[in-house]
C-alpha positions in Angstrom: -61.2 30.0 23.3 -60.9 31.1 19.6 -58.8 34.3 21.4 -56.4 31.4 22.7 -56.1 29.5 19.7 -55.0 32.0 17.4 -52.4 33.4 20.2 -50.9 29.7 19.9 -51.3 29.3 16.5 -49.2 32.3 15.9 -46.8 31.7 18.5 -46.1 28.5 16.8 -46.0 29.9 13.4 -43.0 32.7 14.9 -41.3 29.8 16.2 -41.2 28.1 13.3 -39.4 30.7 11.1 -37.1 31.6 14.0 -36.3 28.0 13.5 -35.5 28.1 10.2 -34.0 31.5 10.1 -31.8 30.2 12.4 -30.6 26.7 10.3 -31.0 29.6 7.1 -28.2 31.8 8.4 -26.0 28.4 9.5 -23.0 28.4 6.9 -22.9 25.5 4.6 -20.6 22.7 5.2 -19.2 20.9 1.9 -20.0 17.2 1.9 -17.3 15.1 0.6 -16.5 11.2 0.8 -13.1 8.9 0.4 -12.7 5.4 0.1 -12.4 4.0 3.8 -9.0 2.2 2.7 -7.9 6.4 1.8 -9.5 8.1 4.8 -6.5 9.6 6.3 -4.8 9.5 3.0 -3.4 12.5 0.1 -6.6 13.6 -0.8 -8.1 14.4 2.7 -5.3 16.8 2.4 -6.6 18.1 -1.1 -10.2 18.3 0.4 -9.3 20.3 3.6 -7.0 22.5 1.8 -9.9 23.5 -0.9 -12.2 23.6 2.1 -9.8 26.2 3.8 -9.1 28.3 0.7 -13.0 28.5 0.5 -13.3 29.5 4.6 -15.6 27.1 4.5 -16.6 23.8 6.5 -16.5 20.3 5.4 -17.8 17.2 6.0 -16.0 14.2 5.2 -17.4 10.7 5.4 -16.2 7.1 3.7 -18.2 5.6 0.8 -16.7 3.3 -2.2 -15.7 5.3 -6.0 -18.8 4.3 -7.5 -21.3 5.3 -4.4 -19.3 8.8 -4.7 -19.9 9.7 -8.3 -23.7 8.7 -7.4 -24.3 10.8 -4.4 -22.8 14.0 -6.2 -25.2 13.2 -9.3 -28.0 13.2 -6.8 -26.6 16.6 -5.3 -25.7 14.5 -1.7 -22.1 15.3 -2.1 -20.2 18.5 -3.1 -17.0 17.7 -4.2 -14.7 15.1 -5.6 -11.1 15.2 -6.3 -8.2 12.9 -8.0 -11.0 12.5 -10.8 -10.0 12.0 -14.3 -11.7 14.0 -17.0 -14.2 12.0 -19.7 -16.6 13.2 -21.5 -19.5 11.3 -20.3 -18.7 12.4 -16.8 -18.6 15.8 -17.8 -22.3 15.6 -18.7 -22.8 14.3 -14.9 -20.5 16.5 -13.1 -18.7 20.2 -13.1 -14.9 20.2 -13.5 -13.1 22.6 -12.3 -10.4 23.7 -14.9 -7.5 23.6 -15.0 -6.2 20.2 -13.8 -4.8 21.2 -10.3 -1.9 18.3 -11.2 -0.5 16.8 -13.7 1.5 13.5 -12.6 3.9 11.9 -15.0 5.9 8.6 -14.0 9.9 8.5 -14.8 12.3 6.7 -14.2 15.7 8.1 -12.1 18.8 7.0 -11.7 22.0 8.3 -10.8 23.4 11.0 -13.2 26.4 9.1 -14.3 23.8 6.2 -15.7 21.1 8.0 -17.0 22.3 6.9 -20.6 22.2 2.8 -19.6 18.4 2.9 -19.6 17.5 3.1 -23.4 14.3 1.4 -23.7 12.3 -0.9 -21.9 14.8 -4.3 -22.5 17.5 -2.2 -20.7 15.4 -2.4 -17.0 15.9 -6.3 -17.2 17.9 -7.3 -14.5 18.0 -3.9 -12.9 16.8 -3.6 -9.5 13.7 -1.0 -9.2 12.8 0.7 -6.2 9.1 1.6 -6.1 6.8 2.7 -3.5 5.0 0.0 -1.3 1.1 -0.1 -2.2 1.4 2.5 -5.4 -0.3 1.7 -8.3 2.2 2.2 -11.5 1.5 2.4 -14.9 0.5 -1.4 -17.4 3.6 -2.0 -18.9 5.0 -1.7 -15.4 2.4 -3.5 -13.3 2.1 -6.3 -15.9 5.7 -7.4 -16.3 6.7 -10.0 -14.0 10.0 -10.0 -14.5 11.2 -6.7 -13.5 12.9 -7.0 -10.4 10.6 -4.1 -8.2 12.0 -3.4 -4.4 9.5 -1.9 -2.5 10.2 1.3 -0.1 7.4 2.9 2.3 8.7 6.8 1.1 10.3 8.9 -1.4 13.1 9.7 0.9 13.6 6.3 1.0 14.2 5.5 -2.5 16.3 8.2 -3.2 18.7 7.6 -0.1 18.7 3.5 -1.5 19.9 4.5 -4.8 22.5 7.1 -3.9 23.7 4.1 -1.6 24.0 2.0 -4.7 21.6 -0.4 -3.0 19.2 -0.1 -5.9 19.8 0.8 -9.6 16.9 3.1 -10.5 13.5 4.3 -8.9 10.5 5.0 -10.3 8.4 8.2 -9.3 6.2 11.3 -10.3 8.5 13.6 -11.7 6.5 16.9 -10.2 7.4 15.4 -6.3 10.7 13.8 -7.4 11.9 16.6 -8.6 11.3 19.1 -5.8 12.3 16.2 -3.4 15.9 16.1 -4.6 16.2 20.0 -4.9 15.1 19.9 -1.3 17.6 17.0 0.1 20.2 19.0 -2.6 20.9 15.9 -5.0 19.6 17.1 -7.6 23.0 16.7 -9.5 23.7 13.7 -8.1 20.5 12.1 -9.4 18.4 12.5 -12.9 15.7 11.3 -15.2 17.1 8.2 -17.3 17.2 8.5 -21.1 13.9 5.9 -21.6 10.3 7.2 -19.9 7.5 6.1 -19.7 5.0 7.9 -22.3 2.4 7.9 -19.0 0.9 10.7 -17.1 -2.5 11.6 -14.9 -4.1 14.9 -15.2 -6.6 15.2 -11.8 -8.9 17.5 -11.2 -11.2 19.1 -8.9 -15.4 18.1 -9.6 -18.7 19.8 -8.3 -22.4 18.5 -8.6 -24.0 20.7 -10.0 -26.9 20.8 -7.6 -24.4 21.9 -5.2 -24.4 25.4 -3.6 -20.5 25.0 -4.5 -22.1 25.7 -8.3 -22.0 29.6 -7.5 -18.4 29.7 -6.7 -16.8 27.9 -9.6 -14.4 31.1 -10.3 -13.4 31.2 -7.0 -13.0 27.5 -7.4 -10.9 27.9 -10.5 -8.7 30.8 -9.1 -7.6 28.9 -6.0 -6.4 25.8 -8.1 -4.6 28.4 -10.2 -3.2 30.1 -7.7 -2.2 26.5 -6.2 -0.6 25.6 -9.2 1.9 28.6 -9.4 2.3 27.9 -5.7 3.2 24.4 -6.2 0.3 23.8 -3.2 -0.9 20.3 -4.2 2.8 19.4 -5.2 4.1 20.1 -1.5 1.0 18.6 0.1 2.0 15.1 -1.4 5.9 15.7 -1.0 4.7 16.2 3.0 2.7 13.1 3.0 4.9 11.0 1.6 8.1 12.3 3.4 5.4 11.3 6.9 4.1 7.2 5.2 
């Protein structure tokens, strides 16, 4: 009986680490989260495309901001991107350096008008394409009395204004600007002599209880290497040009 008992006892016990050399040897899969409202959005892109520089997995489920930036403190999530840089969440979270983009709103128009738009008084009464749902910058989002017409694309905006049906547009300069090189207008259309003193830097942000902690250079190499690829900047030109 005792013969028996120790048999199963160590047949169970072999099972057991087969079992968890097994999951050992299963490669990690990133855990990520977007708003639900964003689930099919830019930055599923930005997660799958880190993901695949990595050749790794990843996992991506839908949670609110605030939920996010508390399951990566607790180490339930990986990785977080369009996150701006503080100092108090720098003490919670890794970033990733440098800024993988930098976006900066402006104001185009076309080339022969750039000088009519001197300050802020001189967008009265002009008709402003913008993008439908985008979030702008206060002055912009505040003021009532701009006259804002609202386009679903890029594309759009651009083939509005070179129509004449609008009288300027407002957009990230880093898309824009490879946008009309693209469609070749980039003579035909340019930045306006007022701007808006307004930019985002995003970046890329770890837990640092995440396994994702021992590959920070790689990390920071891919975003660099993205950067002088113009990676991130083509994955939102493509995503707009599609919604």
């Amino acid at each position: 009986m005792f013969f028996l008992k120790a048999v199963a006892s160590l047949i169970l016990c072999t099972t057991t680490f087969l079992s968890y050399m097994a999951v050992a040897k299963e490669p990690y899969v990133i855990k990520a989260a977007l708003s639900q409202e964003f689930k099919e959005g830019l930055h599923r892109q930005y997660l799958t495309y880190v993901a695949e520089q990595l050749g790794m997995e990843i996992q991506i489920t839908t949670m609110p901001f605030a939920r996010r930036m508390m399951e990566l403190k607790k180490g339930n999530l990986d990785l977080i991107v369009g996150i701006q840089y503080s100092k108090l969440r720098a003490q919670e979270l890794i970033f990733i350096f440098p800024a993988y983009e930098k976006l900066s709103f402006r104001y185009f128009s076309l080339t022969r008008d750039t000088e009519k738009i001197k300050n802020n008084n001189d967008l009265m009464g002009k008709t402003i394409g913008v993008i439908r749902g985008a979030k702008y910058f206060p002055f912009f989002e505040q003021n009532t009395e701009l006259q804002k017409y609202p386009f679903n694309n890029l594309k759009t905006s651009i083939d509005m204004l070179l129509l004449g049906r609008i009288d300027i547009f407002v957009h990230y300069e880093e898309s824009t600007a490879l946008m009309l090189k693209t469609m070749k207008v980039d003579h035909q259309i340019a930045k306006t002599n007022h701007q808006p003193k307004h930019s985002h830097e995003h970046f890329l942000a770890i837990s640092k209880t995440s396994p994702l902690v021992a590959k920070i250079k790689q990390l920071e190499e891919i975003v660099e290497r993205a950067i002088s690829q113009q990676d991130f900047i083509k994955l939102r030109l493509e995503h707009y040009q599609q919604h």
